[in-house]
C-alpha positions as CSV (number, residue, x, y, z in Angstrom):
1,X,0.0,0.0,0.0
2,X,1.7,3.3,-0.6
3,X,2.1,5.8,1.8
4,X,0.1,8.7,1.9
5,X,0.9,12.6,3.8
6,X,-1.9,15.0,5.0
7,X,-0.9,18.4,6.3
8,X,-2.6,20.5,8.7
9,X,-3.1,23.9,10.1
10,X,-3.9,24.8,13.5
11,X,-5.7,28.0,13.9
12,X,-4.2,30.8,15.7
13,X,-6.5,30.6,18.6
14,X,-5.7,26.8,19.3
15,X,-2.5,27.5,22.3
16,X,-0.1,24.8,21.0
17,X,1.3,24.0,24.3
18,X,-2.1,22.8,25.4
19,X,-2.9,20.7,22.4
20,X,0.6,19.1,22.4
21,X,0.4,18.7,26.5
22,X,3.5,19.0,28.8
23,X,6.7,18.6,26.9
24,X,4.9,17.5,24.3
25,X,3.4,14.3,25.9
26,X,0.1,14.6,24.0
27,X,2.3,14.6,20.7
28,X,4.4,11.8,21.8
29,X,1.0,9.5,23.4
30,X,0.1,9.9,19.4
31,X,2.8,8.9,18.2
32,X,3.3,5.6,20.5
33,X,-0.3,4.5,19.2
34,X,0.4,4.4,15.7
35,X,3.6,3.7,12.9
36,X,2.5,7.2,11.2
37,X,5.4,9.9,11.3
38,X,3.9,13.1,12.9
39,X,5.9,16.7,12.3
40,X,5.3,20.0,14.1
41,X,6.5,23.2,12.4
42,X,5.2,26.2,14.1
43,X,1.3,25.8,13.1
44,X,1.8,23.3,10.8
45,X,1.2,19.6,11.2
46,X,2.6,16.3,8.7
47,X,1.5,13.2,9.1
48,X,2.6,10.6,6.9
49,X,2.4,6.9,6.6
50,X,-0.3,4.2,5.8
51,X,-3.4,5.5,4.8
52,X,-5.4,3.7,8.0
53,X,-2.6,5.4,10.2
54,X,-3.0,8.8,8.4
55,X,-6.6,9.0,8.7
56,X,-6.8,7.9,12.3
57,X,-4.1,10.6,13.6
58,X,-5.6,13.1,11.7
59,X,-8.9,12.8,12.9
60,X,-7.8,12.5,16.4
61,X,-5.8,16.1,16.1
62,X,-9.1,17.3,14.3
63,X,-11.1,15.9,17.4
64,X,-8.1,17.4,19.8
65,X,-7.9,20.8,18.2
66,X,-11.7,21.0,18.8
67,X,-11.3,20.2,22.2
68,X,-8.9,22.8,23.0
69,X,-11.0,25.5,20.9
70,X,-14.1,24.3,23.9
71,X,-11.7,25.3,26.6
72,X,-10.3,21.8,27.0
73,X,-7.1,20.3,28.1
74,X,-6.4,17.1,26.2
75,X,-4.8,14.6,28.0
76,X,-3.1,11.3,27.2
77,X,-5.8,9.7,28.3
78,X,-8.0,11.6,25.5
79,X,-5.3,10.6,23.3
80,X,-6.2,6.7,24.1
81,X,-10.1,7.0,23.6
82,X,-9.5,8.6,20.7
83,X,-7.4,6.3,19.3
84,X,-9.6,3.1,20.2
85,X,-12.2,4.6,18.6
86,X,-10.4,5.4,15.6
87,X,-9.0,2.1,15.0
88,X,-12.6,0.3,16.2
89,X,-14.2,2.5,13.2
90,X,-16.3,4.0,16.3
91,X,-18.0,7.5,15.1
92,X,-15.6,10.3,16.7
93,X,-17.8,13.1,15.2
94,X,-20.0,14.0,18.6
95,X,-17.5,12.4,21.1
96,X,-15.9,15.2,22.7
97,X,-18.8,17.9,21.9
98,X,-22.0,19.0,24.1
99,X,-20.8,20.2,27.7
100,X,-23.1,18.7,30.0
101,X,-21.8,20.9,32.9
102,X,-18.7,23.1,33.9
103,X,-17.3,21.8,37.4
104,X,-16.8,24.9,39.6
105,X,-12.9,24.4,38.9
106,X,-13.8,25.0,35.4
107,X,-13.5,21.6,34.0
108,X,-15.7,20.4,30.9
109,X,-17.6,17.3,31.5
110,X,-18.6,15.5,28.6
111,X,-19.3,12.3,26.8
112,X,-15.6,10.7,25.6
113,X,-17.1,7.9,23.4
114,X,-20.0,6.8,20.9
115,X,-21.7,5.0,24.0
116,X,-21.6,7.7,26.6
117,X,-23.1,9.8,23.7
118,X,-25.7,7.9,23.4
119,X,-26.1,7.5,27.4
120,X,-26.5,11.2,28.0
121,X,-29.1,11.9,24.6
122,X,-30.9,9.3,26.0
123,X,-31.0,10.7,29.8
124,X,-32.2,14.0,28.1
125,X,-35.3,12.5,26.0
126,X,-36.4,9.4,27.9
127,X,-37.8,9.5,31.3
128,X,-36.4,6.4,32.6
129,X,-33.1,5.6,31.1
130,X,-30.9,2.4,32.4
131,X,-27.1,2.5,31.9
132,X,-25.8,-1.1,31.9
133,X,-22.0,-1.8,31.3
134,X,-19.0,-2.9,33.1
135,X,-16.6,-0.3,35.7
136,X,-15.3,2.8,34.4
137,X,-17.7,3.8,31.9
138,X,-19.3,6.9,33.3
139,X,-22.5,5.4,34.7
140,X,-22.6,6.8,37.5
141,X,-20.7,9.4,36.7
142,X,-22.5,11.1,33.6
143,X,-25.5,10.9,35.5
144,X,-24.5,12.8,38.5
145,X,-23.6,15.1,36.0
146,X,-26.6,15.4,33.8
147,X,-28.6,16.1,37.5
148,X,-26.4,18.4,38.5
149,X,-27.1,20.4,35.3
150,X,-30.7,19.9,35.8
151,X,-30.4,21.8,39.1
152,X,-28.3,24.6,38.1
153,X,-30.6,24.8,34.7
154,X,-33.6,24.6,37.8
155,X,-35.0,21.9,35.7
156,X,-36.0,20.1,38.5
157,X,-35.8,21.5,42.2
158,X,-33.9,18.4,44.2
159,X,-31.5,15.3,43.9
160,X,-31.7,12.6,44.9
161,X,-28.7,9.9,45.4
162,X,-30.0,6.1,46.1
163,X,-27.8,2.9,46.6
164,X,-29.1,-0.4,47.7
165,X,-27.0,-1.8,50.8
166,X,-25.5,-4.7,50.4
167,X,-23.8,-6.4,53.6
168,X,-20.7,-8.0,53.0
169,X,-20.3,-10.6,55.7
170,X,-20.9,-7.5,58.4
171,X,-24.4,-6.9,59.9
172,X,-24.6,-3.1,59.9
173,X,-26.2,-3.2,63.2
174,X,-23.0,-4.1,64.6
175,X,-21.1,-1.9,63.3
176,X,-20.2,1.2,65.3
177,X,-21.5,5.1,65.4
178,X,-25.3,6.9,64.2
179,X,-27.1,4.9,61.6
180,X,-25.9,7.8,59.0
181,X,-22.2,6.6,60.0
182,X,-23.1,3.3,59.1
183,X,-24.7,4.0,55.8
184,X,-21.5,6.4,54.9
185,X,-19.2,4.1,53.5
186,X,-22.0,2.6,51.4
187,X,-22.8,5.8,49.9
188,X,-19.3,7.4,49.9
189,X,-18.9,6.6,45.7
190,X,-21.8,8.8,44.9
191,X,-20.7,11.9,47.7
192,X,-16.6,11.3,45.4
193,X,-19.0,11.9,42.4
194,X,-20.8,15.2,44.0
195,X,-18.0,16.5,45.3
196,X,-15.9,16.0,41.8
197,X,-18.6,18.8,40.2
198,X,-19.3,21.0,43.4
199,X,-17.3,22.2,45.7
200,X,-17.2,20.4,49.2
201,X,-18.9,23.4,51.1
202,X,-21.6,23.7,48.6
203,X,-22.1,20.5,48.3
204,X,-22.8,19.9,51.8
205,X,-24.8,22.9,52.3
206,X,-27.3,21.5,49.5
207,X,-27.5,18.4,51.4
208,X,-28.3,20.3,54.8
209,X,-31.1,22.2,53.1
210,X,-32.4,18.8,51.6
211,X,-31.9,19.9,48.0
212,X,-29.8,17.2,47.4
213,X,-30.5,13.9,49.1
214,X,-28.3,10.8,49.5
215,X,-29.9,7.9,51.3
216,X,-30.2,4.0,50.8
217,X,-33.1,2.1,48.5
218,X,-34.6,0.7,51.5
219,X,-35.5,4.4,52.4
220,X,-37.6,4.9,49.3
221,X,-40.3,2.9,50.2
222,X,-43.7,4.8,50.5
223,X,-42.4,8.1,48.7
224,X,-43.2,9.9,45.9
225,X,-40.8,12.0,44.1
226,X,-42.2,15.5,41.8
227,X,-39.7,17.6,40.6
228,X,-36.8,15.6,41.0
229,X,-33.4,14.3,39.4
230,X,-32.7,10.5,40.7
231,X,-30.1,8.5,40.5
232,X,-30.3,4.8,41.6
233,X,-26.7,3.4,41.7
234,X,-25.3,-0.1,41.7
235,X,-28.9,-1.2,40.4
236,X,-27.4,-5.0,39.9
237,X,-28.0,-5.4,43.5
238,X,-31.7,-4.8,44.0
239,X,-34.4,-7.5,43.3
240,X,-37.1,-7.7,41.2
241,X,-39.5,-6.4,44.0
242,X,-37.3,-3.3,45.1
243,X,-37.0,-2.4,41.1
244,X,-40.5,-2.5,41.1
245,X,-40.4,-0.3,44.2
246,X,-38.3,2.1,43.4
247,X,-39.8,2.9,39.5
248,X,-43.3,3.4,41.1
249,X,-41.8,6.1,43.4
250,X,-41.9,8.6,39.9
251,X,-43.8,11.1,40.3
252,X,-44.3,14.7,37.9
253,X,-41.2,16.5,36.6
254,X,-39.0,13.8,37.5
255,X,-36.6,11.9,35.5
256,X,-34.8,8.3,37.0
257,X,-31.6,7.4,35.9
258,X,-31.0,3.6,37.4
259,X,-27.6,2.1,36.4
260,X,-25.8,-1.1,37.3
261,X,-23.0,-3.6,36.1
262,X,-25.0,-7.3,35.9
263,X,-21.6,-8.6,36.1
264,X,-20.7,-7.7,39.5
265,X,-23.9,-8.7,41.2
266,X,-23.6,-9.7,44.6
267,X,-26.8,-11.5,45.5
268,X,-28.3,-14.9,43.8
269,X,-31.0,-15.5,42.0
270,X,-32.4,-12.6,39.4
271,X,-31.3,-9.1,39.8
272,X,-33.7,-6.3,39.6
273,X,-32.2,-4.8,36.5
274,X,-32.4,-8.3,34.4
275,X,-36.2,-8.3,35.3
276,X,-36.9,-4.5,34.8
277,X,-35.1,-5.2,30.5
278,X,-37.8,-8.5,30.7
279,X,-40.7,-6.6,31.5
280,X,-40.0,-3.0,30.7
281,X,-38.0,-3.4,27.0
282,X,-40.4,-1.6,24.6
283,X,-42.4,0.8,27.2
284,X,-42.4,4.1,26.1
285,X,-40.3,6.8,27.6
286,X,-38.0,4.0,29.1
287,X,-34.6,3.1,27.5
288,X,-32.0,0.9,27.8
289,X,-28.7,1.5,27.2
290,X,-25.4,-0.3,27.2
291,X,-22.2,0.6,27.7
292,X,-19.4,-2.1,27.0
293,X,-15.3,-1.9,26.9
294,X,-15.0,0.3,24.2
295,X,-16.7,2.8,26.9
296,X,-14.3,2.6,29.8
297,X,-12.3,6.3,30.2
298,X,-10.2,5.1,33.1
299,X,-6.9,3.6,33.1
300,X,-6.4,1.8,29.6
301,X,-5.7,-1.2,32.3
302,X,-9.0,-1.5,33.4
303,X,-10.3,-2.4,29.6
304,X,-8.2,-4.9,29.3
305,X,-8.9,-6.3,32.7
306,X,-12.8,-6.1,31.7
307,X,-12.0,-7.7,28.4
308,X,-10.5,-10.5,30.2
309,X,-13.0,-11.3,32.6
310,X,-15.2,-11.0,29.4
311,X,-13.2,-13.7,27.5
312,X,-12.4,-16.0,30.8
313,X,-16.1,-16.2,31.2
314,X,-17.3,-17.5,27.7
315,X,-14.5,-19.9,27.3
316,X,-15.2,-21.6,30.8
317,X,-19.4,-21.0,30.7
318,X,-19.9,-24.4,28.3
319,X,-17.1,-26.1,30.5
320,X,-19.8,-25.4,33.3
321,X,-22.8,-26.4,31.2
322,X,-21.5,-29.6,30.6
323,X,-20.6,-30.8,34.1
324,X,-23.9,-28.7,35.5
325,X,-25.7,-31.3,32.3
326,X,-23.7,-34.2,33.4
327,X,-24.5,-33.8,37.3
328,X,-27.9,-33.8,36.2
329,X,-27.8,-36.9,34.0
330,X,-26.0,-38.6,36.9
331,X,-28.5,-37.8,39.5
332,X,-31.3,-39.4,37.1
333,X,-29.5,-42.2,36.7
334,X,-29.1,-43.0,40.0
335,X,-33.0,-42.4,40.6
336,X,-33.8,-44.1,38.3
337,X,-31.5,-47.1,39.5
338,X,-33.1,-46.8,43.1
339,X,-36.9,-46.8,42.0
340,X,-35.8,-50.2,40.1
């Protein structure tokens, strides 16, 4: 295949030291991820090599110059969703557009990939919208975001934060301090994820006032929320019942965001969120939505970590059919041997 080159310009308002990063890391994070030869002259930037490389770097810079012209700060972790994207033939047109909210550092938050793009369109126009996927892809995190939009916007007039709690081989009426101490470390992930976008003395004074509420599932019972953002968070450990619960608590002006990882469930039999796709797939104003490993935006690591899990669990589920079916056949036999 011959080679190919493509030149571009960066405008004058694009700072160069941001798009490139520190020392250039930025430049160099492309460069790792691909055989194409990248040159800077003052605004000008070559890229030469195999047309797939060429294509991918360039629309990568496109995507990071755009970035940049928003206000960003691309990072090398930008760099690596980009890239995956690119060389998955994943759309990268949308991916780092549409603010959903400016943290009060001044941060952007945003979708990063196709998935979390269609997460957050669907948060806006459906009522009810379920994220499903695996760690790391903005679940929780998107959503948190997206309500605390909706209260700055004054879209809706409260918050509110709801985690089932699972014990984990602790009763929590053993453990020490006020039943709010008890529930803290259960709920800690989604105060991390409120804190990230407020600051900590806001934050806290919205949850003194009541405007932002952070409580356990088993508190929702018998309530009715109007005007409200809420977030129901590690869904894949509810049960059918307390899904059923918690949806019926939706009341005017609200919108539910209920997201989950089916994976990592730590109860048995079926979890709420595989009976709410059974009976709810279909009904208006509810969606669906998943998330898989082209969606994760921390550590490149934790992909690959996913993806194996992934791959460990379909190579080893028919090993587990067949001694499950075998069991079986053996235990029939053996009835079968008694009754004669």
């Amino acid at each position: 295949m011959e080679p190919t080159q493509v030149r571009l310009t960066i405008p004058d308002s694009v700072d160069l030291i941001r798009l490139m990063g520190p020392a250039d890391s930025v430049l160099r994070r492309i460069e790792s991820r691909t055989s194409a030869i990248i040159a800077v002259r003052g605004n000008q930037v070559g890229v030469s090599g195999q047309i797939d490389d060429v294509d991918a770097v360039t629309s990568v810079l496109s995507r990071l110059i755009r970035l940049v012209e928003d206000g960003g700060t691309p990072t090398e972790q930008d760099v690596d969703i980009l890239m995956d994207q690119a060389s998955s033939s994943l759309p990268l047109s949308d991916s780092l557009s549409d603010d959903i909210l400016l943290t009060y550092r001044g941060r952007a938050i945003r979708p990063k990939t196709a998935g979390q793009k269609t997460y957050t369109d669907s948060i806006r126009r459906n009522t009810i919208t379920f994220g499903i996927g695996p760690a790391g892809t903005g679940k929780t995190y998107l959503a948190m975001a997206m309500a605390v939009a909706a209260l700055k916007r004054r879209d809706v007039g409260r918050i509110v934060l709801a985690r089932p709690v699972v014990e984990a081989g602790e009763s929590l009426g053993y453990l020490p301090g006020t039943l709010q101490e008890k529930l803290d470390p259960y709920v800690r992930p989604l105060y991390d994820a409120l804190f990230d976008m407020t600051d900590i003395e806001k934050g806290n004074a919205l949850i003194e006032q009541g405007v932002i509420e952070i409580a356990p599932l088993a508190f929702m019972r018998g309530r009715t929320f109007n005007d409200a953002f809420v977030i129901l968070d590690e869904a894949q450990n509810t049960t059918p019942e307390q899904m059923k619960m918690f949806l019926t608590r939706l009341g005017f002006s609200s919108k539910f965001v209920v997201t989950g990882d089916t994976t990592q469930r730590d109860l048995p039999g079926e979890g709420g969120l595989d009976s709410a796709r059974r009976i709810l797939s279909g009904v208006e104003g509810i969606a669906f939505v998943d998330l898989g490993q082209a969606d994760i935006v921390r550590h490149s690591l934790v992909a690959k970590i996913v993806g194996a899990y992934e791959r460990y669990g379909r190579e080893h589920e028919g090993g587990r059919e067949g001694s499950s079916k075998a069991s079986t056949e053996r235990s029939t036999g053996a009835l079968k041997k008694a009754e004669r």
